[in-house]
LOKOLLUM-43649 format. One record per residue: x, y, z of N, C-alpha, C, O, CB in turn; residue in one letter. Coordinates in pm, whole numbers, plus 50000, padded with zeros to 5 digits. Each point is the difference from the previous one (the first is absolute). Glycine has a CB too. Layout:
% LOKOLLUM-43649
- npx_npy_npz_capx_capy_capz_cpx_cpy_cpz_opx_opy_opz_cbpx_cbpy_cbpz_rest
- X_Y_Z_X_Y_Z_X_Y_Z_X_Y_Z_X_Y_Z_A
...
This chain:
% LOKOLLUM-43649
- npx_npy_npz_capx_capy_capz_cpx_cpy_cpz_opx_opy_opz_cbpx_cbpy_cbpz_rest
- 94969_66444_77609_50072_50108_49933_50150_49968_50005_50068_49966_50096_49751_50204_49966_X
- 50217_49851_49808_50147_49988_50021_50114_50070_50028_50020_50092_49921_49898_49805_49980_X
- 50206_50081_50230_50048_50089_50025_50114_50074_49943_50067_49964_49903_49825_49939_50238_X
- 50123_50206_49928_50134_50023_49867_50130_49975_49980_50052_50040_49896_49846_50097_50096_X
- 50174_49797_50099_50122_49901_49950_49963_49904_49895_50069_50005_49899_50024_50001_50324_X
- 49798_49897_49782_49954_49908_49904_49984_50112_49822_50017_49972_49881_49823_49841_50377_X
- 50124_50302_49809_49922_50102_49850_50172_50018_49928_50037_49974_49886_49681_50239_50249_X
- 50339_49827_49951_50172_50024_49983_50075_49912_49896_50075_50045_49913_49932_50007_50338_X
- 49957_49804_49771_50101_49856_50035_49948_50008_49814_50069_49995_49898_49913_49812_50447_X
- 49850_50210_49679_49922_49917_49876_50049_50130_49903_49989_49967_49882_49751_49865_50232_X
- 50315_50317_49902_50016_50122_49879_50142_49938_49900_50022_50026_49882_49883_50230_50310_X
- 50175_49659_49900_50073_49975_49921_49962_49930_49834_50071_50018_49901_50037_49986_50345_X
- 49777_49924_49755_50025_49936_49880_49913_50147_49901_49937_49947_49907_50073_49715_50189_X
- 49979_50436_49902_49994_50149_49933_50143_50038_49979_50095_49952_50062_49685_50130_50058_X
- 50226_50005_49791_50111_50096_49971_49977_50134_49996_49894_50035_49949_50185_49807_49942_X
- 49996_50243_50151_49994_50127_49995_49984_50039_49887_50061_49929_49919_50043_50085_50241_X
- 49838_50072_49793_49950_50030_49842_50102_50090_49948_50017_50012_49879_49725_49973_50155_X
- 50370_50119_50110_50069_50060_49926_50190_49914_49999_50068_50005_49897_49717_50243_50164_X
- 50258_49696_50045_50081_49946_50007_50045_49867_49969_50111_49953_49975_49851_50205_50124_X
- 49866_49771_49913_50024_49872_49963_50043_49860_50100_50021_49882_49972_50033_50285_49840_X
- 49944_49933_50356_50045_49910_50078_49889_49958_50079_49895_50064_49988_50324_50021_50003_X
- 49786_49796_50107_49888_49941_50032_50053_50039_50191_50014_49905_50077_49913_49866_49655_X
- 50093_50350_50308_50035_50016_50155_49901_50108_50022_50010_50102_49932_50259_49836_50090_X
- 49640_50052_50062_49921_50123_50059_49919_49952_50116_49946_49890_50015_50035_50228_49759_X
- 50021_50034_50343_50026_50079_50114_49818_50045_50009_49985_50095_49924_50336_50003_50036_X
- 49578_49874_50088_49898_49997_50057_50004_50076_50079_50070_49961_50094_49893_49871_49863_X
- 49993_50275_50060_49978_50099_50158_49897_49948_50026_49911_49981_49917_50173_50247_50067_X
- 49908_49733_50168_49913_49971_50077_49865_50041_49995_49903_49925_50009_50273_50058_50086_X
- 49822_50158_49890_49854_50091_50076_49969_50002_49870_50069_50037_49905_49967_50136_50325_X
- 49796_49762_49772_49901_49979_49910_49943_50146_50029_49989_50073_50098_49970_49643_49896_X
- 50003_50288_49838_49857_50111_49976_49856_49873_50004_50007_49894_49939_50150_50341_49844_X
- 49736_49801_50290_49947_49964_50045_49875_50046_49888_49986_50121_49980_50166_49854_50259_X
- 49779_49950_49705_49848_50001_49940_49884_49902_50022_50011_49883_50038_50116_50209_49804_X
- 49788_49958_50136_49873_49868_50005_50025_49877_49952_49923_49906_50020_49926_50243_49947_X
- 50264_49841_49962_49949_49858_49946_50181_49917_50028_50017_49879_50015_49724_50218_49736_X
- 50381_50020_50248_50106_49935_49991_50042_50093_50109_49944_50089_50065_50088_49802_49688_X
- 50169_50019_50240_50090_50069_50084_50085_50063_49864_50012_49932_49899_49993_49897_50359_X
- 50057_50315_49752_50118_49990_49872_50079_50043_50084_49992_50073_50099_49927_49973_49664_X
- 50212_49861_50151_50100_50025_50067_50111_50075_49899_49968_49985_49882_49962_49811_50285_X
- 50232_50307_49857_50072_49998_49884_50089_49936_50036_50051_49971_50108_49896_50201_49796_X
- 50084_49793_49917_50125_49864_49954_50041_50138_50019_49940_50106_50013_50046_49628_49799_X
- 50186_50214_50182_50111_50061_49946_50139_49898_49933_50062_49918_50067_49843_50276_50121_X
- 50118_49836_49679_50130_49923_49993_50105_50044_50040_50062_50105_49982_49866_49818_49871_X
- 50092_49949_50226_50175_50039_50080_50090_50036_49876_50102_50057_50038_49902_49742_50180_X
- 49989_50187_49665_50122_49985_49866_49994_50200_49937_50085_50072_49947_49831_49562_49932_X
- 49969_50384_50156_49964_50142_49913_49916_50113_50091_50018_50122_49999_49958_49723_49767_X
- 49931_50080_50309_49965_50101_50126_49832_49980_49900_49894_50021_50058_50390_50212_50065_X
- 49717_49738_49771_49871_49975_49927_49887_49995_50101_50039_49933_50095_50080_49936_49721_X
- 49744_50179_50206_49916_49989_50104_49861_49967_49907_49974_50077_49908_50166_50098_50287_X
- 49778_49714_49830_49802_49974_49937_49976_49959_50177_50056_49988_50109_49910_49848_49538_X
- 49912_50154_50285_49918_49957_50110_49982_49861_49997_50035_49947_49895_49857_50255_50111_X
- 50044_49697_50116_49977_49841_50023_49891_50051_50129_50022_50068_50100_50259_49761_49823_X
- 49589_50104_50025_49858_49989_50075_49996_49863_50010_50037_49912_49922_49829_50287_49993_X
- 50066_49798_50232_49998_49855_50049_49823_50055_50083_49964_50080_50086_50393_49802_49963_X
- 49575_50008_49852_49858_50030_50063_49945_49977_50140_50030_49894_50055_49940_50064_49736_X
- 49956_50127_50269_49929_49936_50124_49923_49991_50040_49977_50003_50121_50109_50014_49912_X
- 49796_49959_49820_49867_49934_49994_50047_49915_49882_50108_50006_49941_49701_50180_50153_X
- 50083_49733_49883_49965_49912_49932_50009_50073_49814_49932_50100_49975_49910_49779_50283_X
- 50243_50058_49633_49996_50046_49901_49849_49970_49961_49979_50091_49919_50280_49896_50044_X
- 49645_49954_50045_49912_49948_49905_49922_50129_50120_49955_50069_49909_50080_49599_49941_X
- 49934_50385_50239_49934_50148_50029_50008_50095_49987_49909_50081_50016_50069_49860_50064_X
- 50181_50093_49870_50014_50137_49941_50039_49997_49864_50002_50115_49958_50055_49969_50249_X
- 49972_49839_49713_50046_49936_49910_49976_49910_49911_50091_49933_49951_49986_50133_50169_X
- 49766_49915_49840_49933_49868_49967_50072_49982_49856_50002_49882_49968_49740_50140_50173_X
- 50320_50070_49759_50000_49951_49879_50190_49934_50010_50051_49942_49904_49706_50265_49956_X
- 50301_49812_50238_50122_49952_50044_49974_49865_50042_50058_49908_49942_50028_50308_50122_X
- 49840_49764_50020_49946_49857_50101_50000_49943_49874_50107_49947_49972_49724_50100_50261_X
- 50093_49948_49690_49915_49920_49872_50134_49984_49896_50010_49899_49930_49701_50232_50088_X
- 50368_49955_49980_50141_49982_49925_50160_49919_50061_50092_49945_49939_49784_50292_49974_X
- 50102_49785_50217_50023_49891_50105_49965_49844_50015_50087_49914_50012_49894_50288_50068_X
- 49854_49768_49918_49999_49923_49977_50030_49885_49927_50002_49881_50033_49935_50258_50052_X
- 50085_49921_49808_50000_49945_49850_50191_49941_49978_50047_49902_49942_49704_50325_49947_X
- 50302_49864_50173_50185_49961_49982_50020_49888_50032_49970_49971_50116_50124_50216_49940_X
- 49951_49731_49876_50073_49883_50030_50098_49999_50094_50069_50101_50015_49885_49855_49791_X
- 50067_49930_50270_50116_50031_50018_50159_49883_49998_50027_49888_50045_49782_50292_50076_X
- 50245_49898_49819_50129_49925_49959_50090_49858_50066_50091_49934_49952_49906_50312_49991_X
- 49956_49748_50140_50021_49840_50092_49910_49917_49962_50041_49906_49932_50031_50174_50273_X
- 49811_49925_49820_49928_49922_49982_49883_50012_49914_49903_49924_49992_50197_50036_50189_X
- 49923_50151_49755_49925_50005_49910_49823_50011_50042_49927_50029_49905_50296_49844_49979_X
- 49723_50110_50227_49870_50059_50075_50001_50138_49950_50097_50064_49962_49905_49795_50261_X
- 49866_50180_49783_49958_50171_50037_49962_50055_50103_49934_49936_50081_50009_50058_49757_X
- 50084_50109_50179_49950_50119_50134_50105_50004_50074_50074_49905_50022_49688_50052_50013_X
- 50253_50183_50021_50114_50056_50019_49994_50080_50121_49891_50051_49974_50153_49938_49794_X
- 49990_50067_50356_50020_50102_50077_50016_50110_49955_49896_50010_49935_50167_49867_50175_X
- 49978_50196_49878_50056_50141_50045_50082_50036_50102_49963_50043_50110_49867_49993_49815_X
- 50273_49949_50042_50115_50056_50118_50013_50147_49988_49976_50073_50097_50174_49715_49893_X
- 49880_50249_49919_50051_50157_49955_49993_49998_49869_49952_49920_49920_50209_50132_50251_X
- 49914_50087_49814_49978_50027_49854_50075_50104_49996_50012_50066_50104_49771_49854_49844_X
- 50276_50114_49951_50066_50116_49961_50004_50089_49861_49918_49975_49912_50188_49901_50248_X
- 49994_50230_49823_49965_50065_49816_50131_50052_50014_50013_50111_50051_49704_49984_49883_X
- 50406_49824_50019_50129_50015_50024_50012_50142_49948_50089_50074_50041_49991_49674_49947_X
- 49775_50316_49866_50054_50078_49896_49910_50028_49933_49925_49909_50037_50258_50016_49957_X
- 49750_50141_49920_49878_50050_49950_49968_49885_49897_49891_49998_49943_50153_50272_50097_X
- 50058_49628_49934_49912_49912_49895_49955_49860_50042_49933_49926_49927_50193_50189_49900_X
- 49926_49848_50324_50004_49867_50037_49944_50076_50135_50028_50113_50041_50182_49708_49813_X
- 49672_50045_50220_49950_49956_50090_50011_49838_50054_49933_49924_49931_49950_50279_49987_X
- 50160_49761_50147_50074_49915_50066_49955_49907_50130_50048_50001_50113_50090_50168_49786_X
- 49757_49753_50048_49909_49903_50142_50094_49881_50062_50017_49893_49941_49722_50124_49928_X
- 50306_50010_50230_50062_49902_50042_49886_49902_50121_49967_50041_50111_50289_50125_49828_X
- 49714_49741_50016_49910_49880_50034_50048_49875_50059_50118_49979_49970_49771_50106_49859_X
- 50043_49799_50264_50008_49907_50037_49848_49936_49920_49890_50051_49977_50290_50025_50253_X
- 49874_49796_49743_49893_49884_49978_49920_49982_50148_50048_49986_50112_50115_49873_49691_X
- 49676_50148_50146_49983_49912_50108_49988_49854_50013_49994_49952_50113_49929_50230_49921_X
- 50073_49760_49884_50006_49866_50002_50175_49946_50019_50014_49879_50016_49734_50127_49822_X
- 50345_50056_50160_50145_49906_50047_50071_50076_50068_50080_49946_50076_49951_49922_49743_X
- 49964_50267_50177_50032_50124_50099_50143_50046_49915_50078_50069_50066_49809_49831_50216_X
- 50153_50069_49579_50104_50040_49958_50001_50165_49969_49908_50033_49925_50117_49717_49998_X
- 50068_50367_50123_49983_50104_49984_50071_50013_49827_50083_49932_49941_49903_50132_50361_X
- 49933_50060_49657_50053_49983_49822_49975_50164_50027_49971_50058_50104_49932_49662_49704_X
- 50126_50344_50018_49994_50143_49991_49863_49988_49872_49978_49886_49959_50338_50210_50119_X
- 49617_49994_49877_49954_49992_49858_50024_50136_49979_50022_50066_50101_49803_49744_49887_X
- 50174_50261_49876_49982_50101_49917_49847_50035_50022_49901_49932_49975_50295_49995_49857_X
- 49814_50201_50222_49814_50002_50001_49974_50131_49849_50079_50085_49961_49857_49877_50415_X
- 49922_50004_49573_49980_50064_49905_49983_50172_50104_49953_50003_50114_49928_49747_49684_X
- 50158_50343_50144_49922_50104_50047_49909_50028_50080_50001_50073_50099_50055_49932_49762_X
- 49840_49914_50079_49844_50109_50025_49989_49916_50153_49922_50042_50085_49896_50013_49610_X
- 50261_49834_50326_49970_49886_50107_50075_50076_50084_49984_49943_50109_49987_49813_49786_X
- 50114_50354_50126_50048_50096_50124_49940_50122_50022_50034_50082_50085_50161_49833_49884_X
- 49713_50094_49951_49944_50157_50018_49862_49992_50068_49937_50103_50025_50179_49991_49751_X
């Protein structure tokens, strides 16, 4: 599981949807569910607040049509497929936001997730 200085370091390459800046403030204390941790963003630039879930089971058990959409991502170094799950976020009601590691070279990347793949 990944921790949250690393979740912090990796929000920068996002933008705030209302300011546009890439600085945000993680409170510590997770809401706690069966399947994830959520935590709230906040932008340091606007005070802007979404949520960032970092799973702590396995996506392909609570999540099989994600796993299977996971699998399939390329990824941008090396061009292999299949992917982790680090977190994920929904900066905003129109974007969902998978931030992933390869498993084959361990390069961390972001993708655009369709919708229905966060719900």
């Amino acid at each position: 599981m990944i921790n949250l200085e690393e979740a912090q370091t990796r929000l920068a390459a996002i933008q705030c949807p209302i300011c546009h800046k890439s600085d945000f403030a993680i409170h510590p204390r997770p809401e706690q569910s069966f399947a994830e941790q959520s935590h709230t963003v906040m932008c340091k630039g606007c005070r802007y607040t979404f949520k960032l879930s970092i799973p702590t089971r396995t996506i392909s058990q609570t999540d099989p049509d994600t796993a299977n959409w996971l699998a399939g991502l390329p990824c941008p170094a090396c061009q292999e497929t299949g992917v982790r799950l680090d977190f994920r976020c929904m900066p905003n009601v129109r974007d969902s936001v998978v931030f992933v590691t390869c498993t084959a070279c361990h390069h961390p990347f972001i993708e655009k997730a369709p919708m229905e793949a966060y719900e």
